[in-house]
C-alpha positions in Angstrom: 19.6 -11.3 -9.3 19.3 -13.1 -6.0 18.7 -10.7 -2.5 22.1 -11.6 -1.5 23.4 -9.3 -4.2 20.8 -6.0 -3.8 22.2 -3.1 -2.3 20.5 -0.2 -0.7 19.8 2.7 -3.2 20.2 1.0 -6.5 18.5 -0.3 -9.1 17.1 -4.0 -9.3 16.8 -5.2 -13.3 14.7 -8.3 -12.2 14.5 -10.2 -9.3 12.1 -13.4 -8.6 10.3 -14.0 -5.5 7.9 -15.8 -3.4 5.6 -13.9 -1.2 5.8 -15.8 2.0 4.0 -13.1 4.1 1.7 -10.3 3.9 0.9 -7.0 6.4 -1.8 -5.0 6.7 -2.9 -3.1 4.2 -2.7 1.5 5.4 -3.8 4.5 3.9 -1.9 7.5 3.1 -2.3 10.8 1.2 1.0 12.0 -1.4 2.3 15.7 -0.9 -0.3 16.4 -3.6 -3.4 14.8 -1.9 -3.6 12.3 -3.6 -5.1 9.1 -1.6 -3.1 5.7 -1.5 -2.3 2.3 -0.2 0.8 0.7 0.5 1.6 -3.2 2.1 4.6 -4.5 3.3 5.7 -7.9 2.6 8.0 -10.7 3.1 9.5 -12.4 0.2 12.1 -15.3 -0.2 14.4 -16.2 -3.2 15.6 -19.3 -4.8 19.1 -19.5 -2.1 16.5 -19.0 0.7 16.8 -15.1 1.1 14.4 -13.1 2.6 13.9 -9.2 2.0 11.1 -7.0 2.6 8.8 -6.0 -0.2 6.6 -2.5 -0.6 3.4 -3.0 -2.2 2.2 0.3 -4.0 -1.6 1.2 -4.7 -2.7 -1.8 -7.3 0.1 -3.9 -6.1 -1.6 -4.2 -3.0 -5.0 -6.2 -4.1 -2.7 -8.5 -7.0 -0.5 -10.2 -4.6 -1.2 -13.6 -2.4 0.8 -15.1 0.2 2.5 -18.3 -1.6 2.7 -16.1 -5.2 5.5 -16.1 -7.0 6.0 -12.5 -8.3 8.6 -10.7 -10.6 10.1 -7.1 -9.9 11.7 -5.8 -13.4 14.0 -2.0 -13.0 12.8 -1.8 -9.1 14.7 -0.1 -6.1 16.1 -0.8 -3.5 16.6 1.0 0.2 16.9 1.1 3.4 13.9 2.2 5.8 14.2 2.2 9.5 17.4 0.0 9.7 15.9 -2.6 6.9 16.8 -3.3 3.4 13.2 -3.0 1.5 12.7 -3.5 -2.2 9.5 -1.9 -4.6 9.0 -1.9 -7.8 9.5 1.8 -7.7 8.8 4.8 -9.7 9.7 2.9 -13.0 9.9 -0.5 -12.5 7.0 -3.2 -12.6 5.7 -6.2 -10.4 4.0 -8.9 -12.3 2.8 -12.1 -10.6 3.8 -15.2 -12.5 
């Protein structure tokens, strides 16, 4: 799949992409009060696409600027006008 063909609120089989750029790392706490950390990210494709990327909890430390990463049965949505990817509930990110 290539981020010219992801569409908000569906499922991503696998996509492969660079991380190009990476935010700041926050805090937050679940409904359940549970403590975690989230990153943003901007990623680019193959055809020169460029999506945002959520990092969740150990996602966060196992990513690098310049990596090339793989997202297998992730999501993606739109939040606050933007089309964002993760490797959701299910899914997985490995770095390559």
């Amino acid at each position: 799949m290539m981020i010219k063909d992801i569409e908000p609120n569906r499922t991503i089989e696998e996509i492969q992409l660079t991380i190009d750029e990476l935010g700041e790392i926050r805090k937050y706490i679940t409904k359940w009060g549970a403590d975690g950390r989230v990153r943003d990210a901007t990623a680019s494709d193959s055809s020169g696409g460029k999506v945002k990327v959520s990092l969740w909890n150990d996602e966060v430390e196992m990513v690098e600027a310049g990596q090339k990463v793989v997202i297998r049965n992730g999501y993606a949505k739109v939040w606050n006008g933007e089309l964002q990817i993760s490797s959701g509930r299910y899914g997985k990110l490995t770095v390559q």
